[in-house]
PDB file of N, CA, C and O in Angstrom:
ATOM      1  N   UNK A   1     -96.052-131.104 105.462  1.00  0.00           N
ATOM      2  CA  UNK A   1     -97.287-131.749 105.129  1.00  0.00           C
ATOM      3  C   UNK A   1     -98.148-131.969 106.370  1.00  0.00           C
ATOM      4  O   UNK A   1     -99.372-132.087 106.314  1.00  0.00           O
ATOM      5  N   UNK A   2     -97.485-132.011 107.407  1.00  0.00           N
ATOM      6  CA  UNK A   2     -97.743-132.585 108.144  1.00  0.00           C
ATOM      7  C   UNK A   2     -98.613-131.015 109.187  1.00  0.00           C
ATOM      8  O   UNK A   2     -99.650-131.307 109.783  1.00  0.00           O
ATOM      9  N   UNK A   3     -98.319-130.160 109.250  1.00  0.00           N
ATOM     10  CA  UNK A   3     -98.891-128.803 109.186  1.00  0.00           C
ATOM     11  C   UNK A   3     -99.939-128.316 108.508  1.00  0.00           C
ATOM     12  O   UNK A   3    -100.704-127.382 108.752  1.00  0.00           O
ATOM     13  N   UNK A   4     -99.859-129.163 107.525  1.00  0.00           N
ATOM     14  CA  UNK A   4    -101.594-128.824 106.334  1.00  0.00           C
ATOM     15  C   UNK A   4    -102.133-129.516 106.936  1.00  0.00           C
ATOM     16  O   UNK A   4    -103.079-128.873 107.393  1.00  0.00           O
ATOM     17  N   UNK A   5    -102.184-130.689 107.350  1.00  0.00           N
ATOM     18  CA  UNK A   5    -103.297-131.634 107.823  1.00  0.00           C
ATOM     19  C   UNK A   5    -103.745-131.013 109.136  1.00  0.00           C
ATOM     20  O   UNK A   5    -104.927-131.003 109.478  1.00  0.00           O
ATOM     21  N   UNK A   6    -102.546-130.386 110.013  1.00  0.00           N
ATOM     22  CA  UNK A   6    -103.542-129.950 111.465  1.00  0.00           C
ATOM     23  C   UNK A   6    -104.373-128.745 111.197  1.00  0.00           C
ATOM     24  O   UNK A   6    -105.544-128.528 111.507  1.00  0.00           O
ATOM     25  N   UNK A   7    -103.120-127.668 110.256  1.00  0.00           N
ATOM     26  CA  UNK A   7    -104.746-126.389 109.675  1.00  0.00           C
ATOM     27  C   UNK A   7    -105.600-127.110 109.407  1.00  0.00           C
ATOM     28  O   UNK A   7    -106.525-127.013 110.214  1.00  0.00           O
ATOM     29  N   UNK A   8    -105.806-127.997 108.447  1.00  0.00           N
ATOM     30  CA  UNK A   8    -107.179-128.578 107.787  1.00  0.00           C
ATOM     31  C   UNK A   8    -108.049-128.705 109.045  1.00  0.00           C
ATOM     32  O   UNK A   8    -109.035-128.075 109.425  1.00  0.00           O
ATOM     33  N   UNK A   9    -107.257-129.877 109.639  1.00  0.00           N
ATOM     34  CA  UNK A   9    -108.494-130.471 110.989  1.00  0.00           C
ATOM     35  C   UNK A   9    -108.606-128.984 111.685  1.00  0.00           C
ATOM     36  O   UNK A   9    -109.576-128.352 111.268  1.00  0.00           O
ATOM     37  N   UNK A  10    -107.828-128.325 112.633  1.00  0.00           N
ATOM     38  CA  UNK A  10    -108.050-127.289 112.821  1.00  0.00           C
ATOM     39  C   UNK A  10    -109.250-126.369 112.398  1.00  0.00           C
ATOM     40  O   UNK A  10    -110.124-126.086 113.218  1.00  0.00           O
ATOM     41  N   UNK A  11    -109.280-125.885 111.047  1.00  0.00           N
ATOM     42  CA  UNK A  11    -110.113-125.448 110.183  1.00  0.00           C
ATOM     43  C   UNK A  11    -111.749-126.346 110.661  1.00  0.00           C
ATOM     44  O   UNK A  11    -112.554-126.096 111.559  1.00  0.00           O
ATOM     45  N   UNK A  12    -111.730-127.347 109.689  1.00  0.00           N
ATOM     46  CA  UNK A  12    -112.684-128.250 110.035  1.00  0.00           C
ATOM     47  C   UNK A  12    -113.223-128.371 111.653  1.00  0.00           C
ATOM     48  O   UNK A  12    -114.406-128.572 111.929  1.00  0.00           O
ATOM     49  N   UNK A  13    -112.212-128.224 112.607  1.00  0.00           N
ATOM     50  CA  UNK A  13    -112.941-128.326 113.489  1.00  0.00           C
ATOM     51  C   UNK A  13    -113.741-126.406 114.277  1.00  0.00           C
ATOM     52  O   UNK A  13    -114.509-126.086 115.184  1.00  0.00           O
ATOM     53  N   UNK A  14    -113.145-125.880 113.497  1.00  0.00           N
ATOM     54  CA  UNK A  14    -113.833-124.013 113.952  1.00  0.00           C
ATOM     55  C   UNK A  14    -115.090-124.403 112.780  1.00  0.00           C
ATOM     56  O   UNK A  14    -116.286-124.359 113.068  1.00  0.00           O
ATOM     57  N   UNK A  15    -114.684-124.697 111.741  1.00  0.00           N
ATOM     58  CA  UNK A  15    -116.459-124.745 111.059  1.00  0.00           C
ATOM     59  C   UNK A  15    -117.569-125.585 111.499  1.00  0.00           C
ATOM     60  O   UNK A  15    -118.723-125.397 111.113  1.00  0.00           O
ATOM     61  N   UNK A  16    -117.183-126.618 112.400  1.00  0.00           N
ATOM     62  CA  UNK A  16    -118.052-127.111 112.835  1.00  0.00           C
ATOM     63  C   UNK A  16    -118.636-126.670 114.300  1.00  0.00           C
ATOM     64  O   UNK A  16    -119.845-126.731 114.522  1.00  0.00           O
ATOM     65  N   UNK A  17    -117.771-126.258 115.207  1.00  0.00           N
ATOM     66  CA  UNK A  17    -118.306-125.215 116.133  1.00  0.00           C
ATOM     67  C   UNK A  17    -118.789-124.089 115.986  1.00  0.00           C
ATOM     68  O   UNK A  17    -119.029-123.372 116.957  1.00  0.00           O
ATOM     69  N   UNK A  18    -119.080-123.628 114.426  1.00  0.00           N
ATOM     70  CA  UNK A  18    -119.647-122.549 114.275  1.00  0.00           C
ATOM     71  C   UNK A  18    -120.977-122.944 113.798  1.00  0.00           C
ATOM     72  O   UNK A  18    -122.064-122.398 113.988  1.00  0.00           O
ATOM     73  N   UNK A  19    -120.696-123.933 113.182  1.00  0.00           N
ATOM     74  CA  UNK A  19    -122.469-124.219 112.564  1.00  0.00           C
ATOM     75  C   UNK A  19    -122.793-125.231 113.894  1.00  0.00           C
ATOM     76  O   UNK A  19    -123.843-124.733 114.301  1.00  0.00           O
ATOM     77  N   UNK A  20    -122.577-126.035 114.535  1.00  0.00           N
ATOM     78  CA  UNK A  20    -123.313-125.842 115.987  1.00  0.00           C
ATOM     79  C   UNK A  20    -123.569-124.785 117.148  1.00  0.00           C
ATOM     80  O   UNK A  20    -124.390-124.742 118.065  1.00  0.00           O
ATOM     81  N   UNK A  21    -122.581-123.988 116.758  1.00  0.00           N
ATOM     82  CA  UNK A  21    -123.402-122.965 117.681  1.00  0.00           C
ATOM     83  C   UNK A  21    -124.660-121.993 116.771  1.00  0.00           C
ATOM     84  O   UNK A  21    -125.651-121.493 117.303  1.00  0.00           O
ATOM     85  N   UNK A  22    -124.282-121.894 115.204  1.00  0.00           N
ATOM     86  CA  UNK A  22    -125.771-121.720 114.418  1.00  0.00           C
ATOM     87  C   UNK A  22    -126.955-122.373 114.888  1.00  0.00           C
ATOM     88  O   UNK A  22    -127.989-121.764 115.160  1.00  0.00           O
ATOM     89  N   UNK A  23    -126.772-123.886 115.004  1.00  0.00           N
ATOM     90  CA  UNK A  23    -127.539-124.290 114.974  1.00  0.00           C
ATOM     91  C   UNK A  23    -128.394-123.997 116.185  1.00  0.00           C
ATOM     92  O   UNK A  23    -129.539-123.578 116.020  1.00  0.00           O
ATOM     93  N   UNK A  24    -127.741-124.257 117.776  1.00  0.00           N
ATOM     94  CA  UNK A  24    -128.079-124.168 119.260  1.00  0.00           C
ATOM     95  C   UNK A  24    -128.784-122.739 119.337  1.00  0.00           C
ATOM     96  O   UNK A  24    -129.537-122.520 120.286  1.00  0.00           O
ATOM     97  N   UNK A  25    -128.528-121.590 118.201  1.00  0.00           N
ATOM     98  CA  UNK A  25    -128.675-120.424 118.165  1.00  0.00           C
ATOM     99  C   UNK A  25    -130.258-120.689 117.504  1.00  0.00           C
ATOM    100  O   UNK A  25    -131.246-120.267 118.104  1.00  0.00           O
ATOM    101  N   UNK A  26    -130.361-121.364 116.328  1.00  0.00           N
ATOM    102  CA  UNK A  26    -131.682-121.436 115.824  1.00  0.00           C
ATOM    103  C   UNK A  26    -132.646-122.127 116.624  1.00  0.00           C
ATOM    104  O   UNK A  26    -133.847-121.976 116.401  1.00  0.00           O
ATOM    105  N   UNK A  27    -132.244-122.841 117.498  1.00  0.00           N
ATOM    106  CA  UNK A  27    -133.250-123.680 118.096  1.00  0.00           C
ATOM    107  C   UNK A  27    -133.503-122.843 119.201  1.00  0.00           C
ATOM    108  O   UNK A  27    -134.676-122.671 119.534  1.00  0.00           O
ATOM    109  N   UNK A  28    -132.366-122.159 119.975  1.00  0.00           N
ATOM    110  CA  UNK A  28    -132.876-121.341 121.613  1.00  0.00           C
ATOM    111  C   UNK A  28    -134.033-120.207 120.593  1.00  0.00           C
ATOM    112  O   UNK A  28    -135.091-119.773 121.047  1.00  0.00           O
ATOM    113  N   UNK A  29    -133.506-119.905 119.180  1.00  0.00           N
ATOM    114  CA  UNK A  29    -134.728-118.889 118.880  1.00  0.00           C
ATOM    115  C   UNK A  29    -136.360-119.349 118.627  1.00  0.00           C
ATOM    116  O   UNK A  29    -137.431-118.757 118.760  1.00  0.00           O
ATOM    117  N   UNK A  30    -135.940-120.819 118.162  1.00  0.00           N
ATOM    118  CA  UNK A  30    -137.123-121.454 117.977  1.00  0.00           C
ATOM    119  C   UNK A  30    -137.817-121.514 119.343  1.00  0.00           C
ATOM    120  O   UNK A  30    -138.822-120.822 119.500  1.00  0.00           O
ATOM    121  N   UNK A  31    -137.420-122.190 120.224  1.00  0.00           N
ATOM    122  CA  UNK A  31    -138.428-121.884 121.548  1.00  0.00           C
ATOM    123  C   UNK A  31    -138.791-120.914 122.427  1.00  0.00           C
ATOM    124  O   UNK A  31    -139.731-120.894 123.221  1.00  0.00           O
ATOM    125  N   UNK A  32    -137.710-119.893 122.137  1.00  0.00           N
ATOM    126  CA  UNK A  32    -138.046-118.688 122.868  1.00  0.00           C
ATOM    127  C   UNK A  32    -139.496-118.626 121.718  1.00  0.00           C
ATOM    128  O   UNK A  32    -140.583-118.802 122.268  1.00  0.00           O
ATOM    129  N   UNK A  33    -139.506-118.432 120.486  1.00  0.00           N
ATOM    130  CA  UNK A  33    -141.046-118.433 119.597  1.00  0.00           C
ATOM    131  C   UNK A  33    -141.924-119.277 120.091  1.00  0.00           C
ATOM    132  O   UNK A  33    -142.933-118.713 120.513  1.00  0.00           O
ATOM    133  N   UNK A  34    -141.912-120.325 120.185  1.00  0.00           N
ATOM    134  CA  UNK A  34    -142.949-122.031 120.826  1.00  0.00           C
ATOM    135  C   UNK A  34    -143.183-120.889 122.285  1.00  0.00           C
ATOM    136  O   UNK A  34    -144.350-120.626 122.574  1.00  0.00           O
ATOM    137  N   UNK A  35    -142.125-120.303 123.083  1.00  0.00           N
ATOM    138  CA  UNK A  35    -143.007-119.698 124.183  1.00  0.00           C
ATOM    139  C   UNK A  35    -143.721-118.608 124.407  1.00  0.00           C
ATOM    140  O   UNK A  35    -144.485-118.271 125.312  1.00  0.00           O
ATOM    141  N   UNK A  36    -143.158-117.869 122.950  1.00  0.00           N
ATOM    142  CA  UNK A  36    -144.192-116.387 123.269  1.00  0.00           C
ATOM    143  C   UNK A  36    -145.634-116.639 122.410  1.00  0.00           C
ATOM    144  O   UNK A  36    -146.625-115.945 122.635  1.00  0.00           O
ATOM    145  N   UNK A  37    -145.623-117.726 121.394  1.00  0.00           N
ATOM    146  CA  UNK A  37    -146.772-118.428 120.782  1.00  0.00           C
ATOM    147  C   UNK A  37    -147.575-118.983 122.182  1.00  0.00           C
ATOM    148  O   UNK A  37    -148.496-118.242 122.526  1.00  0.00           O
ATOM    149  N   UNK A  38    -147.425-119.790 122.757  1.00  0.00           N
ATOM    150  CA  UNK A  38    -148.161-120.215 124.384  1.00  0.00           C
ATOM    151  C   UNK A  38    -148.328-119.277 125.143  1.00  0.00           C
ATOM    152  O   UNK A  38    -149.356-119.120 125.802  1.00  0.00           O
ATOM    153  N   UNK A  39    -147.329-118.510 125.158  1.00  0.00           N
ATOM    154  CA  UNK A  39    -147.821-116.728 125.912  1.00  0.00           C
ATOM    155  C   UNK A  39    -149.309-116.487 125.426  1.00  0.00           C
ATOM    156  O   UNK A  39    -150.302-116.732 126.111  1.00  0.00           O
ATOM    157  N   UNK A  40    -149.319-115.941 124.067  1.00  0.00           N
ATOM    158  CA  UNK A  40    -150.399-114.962 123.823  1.00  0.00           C
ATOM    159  C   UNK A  40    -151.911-116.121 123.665  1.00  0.00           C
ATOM    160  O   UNK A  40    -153.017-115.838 124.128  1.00  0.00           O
ATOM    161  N   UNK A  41    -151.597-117.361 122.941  1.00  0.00           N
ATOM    162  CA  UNK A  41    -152.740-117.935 123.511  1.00  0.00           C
ATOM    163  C   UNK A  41    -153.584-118.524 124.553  1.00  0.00           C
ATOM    164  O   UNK A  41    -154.770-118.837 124.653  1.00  0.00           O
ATOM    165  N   UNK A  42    -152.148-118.573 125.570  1.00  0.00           N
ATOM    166  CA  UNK A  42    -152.829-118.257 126.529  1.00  0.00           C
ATOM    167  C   UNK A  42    -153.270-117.072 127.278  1.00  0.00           C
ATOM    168  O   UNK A  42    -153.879-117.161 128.344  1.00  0.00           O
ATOM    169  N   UNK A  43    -152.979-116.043 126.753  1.00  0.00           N
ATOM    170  CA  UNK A  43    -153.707-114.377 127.518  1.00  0.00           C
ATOM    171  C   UNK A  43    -154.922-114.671 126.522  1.00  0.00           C
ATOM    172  O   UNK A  43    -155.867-114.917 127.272  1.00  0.00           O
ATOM    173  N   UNK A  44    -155.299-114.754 125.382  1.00  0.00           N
ATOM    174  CA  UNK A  44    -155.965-115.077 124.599  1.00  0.00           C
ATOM    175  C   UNK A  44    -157.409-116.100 124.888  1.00  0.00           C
ATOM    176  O   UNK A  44    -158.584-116.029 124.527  1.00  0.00           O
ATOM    177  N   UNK A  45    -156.617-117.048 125.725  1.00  0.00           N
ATOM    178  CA  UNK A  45    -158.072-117.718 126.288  1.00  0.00           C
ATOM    179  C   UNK A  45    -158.037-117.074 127.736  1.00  0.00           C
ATOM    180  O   UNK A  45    -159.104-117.142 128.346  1.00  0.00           O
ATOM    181  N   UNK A  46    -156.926-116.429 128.414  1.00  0.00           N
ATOM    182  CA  UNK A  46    -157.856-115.781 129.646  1.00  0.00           C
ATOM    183  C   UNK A  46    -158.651-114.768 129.164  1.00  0.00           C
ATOM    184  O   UNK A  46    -159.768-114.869 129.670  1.00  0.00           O
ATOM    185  N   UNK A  47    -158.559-113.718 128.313  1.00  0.00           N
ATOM    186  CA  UNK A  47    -159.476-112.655 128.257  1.00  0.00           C
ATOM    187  C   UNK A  47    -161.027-113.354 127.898  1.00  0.00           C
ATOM    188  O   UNK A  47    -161.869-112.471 127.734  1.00  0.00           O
ATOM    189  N   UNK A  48    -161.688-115.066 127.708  1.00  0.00           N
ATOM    190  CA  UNK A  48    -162.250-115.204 127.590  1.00  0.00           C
ATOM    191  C   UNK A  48    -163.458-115.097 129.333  1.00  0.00           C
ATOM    192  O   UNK A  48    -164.604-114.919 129.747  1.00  0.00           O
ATOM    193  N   UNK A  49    -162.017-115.376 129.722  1.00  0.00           N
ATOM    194  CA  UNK A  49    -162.486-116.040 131.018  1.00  0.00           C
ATOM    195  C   UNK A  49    -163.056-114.595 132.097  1.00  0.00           C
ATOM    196  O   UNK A  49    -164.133-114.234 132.572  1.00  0.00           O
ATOM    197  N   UNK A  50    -161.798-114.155 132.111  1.00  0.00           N
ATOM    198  CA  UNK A  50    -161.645-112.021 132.849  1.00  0.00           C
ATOM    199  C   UNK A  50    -163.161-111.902 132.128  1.00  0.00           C
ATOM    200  O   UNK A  50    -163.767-111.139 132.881  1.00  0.00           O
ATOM    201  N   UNK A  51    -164.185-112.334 130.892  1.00  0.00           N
ATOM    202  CA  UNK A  51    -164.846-111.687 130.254  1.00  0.00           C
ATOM    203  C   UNK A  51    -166.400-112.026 131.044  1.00  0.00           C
ATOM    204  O   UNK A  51    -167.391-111.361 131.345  1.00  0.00           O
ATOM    205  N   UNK A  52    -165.938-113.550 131.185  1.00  0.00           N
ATOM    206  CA  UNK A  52    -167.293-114.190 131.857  1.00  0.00           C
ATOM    207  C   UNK A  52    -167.095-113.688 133.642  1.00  0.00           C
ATOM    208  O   UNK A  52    -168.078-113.449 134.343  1.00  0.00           O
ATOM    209  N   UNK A  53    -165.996-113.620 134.037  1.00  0.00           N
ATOM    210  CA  UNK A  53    -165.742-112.448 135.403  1.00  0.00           C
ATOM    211  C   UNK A  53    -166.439-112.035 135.334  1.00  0.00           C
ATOM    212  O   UNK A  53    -167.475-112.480 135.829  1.00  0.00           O
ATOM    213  N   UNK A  54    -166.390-110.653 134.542  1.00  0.00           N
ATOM    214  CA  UNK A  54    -166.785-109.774 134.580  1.00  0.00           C
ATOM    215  C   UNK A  54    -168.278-109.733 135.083  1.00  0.00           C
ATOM    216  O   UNK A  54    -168.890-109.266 136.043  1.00  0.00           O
ATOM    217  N   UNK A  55    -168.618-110.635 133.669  1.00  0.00           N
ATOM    218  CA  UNK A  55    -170.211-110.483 133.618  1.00  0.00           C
ATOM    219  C   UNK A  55    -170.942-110.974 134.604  1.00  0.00           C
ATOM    220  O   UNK A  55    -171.986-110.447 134.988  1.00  0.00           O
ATOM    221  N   UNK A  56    -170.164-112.612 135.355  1.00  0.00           N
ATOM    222  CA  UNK A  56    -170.664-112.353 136.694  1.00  0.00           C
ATOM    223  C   UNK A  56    -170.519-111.429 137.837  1.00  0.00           C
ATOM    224  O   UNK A  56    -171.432-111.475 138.661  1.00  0.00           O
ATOM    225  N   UNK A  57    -169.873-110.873 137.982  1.00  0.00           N
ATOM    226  CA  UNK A  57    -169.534-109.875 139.177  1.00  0.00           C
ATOM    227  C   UNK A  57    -170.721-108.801 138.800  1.00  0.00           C
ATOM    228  O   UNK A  57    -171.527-108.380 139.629  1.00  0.00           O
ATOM    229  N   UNK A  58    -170.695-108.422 137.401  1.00  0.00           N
ATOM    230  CA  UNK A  58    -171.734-107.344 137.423  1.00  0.00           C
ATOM    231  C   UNK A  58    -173.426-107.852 137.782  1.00  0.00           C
ATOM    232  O   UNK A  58    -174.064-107.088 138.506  1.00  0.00           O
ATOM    233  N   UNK A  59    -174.103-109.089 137.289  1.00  0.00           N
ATOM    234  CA  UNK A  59    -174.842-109.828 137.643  1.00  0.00           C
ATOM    235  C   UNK A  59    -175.208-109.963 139.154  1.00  0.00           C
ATOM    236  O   UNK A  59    -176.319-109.736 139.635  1.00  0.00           O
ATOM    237  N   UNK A  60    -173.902-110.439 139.935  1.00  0.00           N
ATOM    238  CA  UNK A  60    -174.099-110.482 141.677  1.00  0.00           C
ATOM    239  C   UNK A  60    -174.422-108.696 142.198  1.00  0.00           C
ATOM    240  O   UNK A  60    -175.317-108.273 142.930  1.00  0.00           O
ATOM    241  N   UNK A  61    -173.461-108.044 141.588  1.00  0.00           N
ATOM    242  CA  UNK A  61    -173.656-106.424 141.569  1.00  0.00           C
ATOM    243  C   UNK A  61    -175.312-105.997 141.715  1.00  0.00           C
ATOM    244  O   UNK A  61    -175.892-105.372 142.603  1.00  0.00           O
ATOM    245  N   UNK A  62    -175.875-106.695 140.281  1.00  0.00           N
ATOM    246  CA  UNK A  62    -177.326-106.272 139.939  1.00  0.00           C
ATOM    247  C   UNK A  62    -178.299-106.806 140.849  1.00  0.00           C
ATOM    248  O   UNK A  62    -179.372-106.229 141.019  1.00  0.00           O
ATOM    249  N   UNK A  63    -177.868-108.339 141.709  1.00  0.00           N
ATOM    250  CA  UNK A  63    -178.498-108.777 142.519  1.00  0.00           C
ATOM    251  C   UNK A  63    -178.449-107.923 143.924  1.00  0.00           C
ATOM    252  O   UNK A  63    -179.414-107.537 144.583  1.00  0.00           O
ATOM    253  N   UNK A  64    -177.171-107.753 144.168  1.00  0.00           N
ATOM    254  CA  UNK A  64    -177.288-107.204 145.411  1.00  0.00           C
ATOM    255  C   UNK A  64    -178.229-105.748 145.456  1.00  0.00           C
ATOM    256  O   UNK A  64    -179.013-105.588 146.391  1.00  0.00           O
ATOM    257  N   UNK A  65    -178.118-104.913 144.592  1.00  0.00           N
ATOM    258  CA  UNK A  65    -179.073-103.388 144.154  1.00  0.00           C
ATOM    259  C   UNK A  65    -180.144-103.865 144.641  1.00  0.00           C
ATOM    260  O   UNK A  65    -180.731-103.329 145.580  1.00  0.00           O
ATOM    261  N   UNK A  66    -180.641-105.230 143.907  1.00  0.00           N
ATOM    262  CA  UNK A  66    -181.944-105.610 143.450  1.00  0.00           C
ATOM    263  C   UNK A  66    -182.589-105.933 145.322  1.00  0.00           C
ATOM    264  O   UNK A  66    -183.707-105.605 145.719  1.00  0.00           O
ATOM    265  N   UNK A  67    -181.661-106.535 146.052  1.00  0.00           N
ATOM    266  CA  UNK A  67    -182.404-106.876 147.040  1.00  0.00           C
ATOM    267  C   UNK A  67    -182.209-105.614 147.920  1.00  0.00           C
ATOM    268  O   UNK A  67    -183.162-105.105 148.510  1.00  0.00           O
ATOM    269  N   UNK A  68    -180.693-105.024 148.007  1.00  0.00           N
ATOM    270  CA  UNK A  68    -181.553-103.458 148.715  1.00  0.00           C
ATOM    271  C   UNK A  68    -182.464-102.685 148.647  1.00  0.00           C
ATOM    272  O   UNK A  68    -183.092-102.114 149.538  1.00  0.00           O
ATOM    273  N   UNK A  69    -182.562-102.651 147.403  1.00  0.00           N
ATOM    274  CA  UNK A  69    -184.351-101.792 147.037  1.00  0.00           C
ATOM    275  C   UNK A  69    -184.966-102.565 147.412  1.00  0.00           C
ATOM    276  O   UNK A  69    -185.933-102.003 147.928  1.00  0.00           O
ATOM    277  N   UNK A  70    -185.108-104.173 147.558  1.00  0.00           N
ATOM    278  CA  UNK A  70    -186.751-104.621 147.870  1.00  0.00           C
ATOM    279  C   UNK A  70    -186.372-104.821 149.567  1.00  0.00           C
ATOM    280  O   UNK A  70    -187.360-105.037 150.269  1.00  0.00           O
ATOM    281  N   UNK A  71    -185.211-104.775 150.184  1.00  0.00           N
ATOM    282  CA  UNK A  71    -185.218-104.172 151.392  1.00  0.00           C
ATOM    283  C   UNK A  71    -185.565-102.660 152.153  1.00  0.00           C
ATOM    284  O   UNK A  71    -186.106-102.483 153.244  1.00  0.00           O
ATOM    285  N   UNK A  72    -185.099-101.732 151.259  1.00  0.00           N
ATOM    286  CA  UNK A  72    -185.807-100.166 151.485  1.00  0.00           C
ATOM    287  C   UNK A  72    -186.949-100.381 151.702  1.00  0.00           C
ATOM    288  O   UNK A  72    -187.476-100.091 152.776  1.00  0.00           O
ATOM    289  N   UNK A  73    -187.720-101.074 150.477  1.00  0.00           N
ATOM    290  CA  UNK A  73    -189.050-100.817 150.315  1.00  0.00           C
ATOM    291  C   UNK A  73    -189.403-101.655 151.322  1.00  0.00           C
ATOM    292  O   UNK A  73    -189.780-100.926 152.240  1.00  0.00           O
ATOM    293  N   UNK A  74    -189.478-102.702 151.621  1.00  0.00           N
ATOM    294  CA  UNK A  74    -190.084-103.237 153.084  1.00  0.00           C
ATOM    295  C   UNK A  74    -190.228-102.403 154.376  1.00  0.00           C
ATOM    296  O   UNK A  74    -191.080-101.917 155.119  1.00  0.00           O
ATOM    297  N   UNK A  75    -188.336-102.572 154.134  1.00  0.00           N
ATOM    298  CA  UNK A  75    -188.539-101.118 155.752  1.00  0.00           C
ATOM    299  C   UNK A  75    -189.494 -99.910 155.388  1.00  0.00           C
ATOM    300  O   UNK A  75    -190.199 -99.601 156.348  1.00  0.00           O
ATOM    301  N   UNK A  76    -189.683 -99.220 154.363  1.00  0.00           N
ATOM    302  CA  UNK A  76    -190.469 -98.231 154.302  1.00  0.00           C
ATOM    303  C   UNK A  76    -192.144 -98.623 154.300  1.00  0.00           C
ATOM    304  O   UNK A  76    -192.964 -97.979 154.955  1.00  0.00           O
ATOM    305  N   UNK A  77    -192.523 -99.894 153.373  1.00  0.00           N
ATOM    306  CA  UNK A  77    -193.948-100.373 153.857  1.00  0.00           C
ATOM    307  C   UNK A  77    -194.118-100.519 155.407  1.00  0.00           C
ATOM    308  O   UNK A  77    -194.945 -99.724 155.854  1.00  0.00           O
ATOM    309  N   UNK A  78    -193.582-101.276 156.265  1.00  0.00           N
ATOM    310  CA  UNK A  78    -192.694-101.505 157.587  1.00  0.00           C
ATOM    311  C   UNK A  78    -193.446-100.217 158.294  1.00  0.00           C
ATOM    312  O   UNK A  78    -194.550-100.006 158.795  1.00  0.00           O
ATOM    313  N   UNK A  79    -192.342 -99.542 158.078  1.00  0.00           N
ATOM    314  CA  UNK A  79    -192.353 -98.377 158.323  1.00  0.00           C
ATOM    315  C   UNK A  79    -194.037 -97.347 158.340  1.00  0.00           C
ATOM    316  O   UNK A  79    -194.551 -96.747 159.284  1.00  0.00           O
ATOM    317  N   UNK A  80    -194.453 -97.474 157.089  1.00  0.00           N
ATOM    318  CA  UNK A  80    -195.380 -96.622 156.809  1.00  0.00           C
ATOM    319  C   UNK A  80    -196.918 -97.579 157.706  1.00  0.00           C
ATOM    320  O   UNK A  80    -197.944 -97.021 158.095  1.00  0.00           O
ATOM    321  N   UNK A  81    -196.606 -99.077 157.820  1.00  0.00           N
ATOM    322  CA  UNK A  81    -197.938-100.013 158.500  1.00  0.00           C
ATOM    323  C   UNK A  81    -197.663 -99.344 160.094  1.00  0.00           C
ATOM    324  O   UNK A  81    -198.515 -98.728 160.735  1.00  0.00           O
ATOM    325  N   UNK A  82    -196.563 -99.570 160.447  1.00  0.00           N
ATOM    326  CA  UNK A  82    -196.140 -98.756 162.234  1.00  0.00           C
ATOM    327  C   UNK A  82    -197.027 -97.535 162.402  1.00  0.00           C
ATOM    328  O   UNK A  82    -197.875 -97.426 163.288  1.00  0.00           O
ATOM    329  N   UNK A  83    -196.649 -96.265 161.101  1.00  0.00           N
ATOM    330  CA  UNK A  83    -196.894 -95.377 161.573  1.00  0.00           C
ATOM    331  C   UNK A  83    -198.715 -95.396 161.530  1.00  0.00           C
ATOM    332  O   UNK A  83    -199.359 -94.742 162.350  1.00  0.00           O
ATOM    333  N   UNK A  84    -199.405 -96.271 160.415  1.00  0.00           N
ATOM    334  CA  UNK A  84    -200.397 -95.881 160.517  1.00  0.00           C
ATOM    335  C   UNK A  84    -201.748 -96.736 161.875  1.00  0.00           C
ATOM    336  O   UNK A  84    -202.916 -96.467 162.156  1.00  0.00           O
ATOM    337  N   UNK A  85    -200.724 -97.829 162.389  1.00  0.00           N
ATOM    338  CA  UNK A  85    -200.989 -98.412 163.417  1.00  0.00           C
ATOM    339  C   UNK A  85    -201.451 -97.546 164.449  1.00  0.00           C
ATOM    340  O   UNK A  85    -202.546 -97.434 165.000  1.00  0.00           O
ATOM    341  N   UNK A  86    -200.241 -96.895 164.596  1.00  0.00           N
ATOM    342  CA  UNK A  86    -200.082 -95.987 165.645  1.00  0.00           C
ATOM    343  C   UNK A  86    -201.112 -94.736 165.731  1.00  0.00           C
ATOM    344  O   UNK A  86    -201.657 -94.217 166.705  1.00  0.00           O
ATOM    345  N   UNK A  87    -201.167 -94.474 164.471  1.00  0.00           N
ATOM    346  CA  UNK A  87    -202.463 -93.179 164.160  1.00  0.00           C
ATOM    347  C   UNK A  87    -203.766 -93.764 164.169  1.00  0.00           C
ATOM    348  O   UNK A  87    -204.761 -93.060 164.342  1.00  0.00           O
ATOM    349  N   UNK A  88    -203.843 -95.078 163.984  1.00  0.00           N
ATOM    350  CA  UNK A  88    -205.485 -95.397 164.547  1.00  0.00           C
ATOM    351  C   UNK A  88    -205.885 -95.922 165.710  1.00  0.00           C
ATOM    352  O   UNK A  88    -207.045 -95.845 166.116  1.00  0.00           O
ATOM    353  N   UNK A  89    -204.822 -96.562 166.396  1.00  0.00           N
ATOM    354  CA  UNK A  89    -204.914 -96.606 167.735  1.00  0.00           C
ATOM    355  C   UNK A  89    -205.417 -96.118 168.602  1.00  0.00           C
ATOM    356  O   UNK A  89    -206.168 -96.631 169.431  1.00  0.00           O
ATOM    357  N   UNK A  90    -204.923 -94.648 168.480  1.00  0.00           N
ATOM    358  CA  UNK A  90    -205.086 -93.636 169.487  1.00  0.00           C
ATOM    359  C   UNK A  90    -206.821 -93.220 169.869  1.00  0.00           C
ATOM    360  O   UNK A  90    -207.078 -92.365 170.717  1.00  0.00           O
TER     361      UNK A  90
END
């Protein structure tokens, strides 16, 4: 009799290390999910951000064009007042 009772506990005690390790099993799966959920919303709000990047960098881009041409063109007005200085001078 005394042999049934330790299978039993025995028993009883493998079913309960099995449904706690079920359980430790459902929960490491649950947060590995809680972290790839925080993963993608957060890539999700950076691509907002990479977006407004962008658009400034291309903006400073358009500025900088913008003031080399109105630098060309100076040096070349510049340029073209010198030469005609020089041709009435003479």
């Amino acid at each position: 009799m005394n042999d049934h009772l330790e299978i039993q506990s025995l028993k009883e005690h493998i079913t309960e290390k099995f449904k706690n390790h079920e359980e430790i099993e459902a929960l490491r799966h649950k947060r590995i999910n809680e972290l790839l959920d925080h993963y993608n919303k957060e890539i999700e709000g950076n691509e907002g951000t990479i977006q407004r990047i962008h658009t400034r960098v291309d903006r400073i881009d358009t500025k900088i064009k913008t003031v080399q041409g109105v630098g060309t063109a100076l040096a070349t007005a510049l340029g073209a007042v010198a030469a005609w200085l020089g041709m009435t001078t003479k």
